[in-house]
C-alpha positions as CSV (number, residue, x, y, z in Angstrom):
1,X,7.4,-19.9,31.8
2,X,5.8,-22.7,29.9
3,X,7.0,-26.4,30.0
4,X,6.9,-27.9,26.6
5,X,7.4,-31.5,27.0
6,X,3.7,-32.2,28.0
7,X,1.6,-32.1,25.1
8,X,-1.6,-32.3,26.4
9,X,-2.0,-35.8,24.6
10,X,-3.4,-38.4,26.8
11,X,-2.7,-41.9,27.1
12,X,-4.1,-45.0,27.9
13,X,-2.7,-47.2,30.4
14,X,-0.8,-49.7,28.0
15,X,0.5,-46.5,26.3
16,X,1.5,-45.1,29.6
17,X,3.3,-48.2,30.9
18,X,5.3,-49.4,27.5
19,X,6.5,-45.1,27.1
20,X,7.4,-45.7,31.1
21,X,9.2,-48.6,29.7
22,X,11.0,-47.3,27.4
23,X,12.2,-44.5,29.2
24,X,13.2,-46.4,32.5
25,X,13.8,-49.7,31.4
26,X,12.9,-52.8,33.5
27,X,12.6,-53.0,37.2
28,X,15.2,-54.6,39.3
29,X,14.3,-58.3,40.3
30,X,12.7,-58.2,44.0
31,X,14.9,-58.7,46.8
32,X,14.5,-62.3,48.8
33,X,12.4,-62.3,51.6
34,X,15.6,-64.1,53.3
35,X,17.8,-60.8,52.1
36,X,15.0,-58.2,53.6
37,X,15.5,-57.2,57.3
38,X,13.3,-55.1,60.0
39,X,13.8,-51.7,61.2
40,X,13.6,-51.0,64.7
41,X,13.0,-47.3,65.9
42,X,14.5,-45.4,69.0
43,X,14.0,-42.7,70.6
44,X,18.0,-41.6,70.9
45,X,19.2,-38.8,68.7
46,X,21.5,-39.2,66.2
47,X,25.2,-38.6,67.2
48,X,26.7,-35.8,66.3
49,X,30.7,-35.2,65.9
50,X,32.0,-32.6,67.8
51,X,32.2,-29.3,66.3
52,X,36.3,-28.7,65.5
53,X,36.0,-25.0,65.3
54,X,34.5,-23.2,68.2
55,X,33.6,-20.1,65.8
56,X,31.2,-22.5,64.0
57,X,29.3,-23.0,66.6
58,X,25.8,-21.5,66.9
């Protein structure tokens, strides 16, 4: 099976970003530094519900 939408045409890099453009739009504005926040990671696994229906488990 063949994908037509690439035409084999290339593009330079102002070409690539105003099609990009048009077809996504603008970016969002960047988040404030003050509206970021860290990740911390554990080692604990996530919690799981317990399973209602003993057939289902496996």
């Amino acid at each position: 099976m063949t994908d037509n939408r690439y035409s084999g045409e290339k593009f330079t890099d102002e070409e690539s970003a105003f099609l990009r453009h048009v077809r996504f739009g603008e970016l969002p504005p960047r988040p404030a530094p003050e509206d970021l926040t860290t990740t911390t990671e554990s080692e604990t696994t996530p919690h799981r519900p317990p399973n209602v229906n003993p057939h289902l488990q496996g």
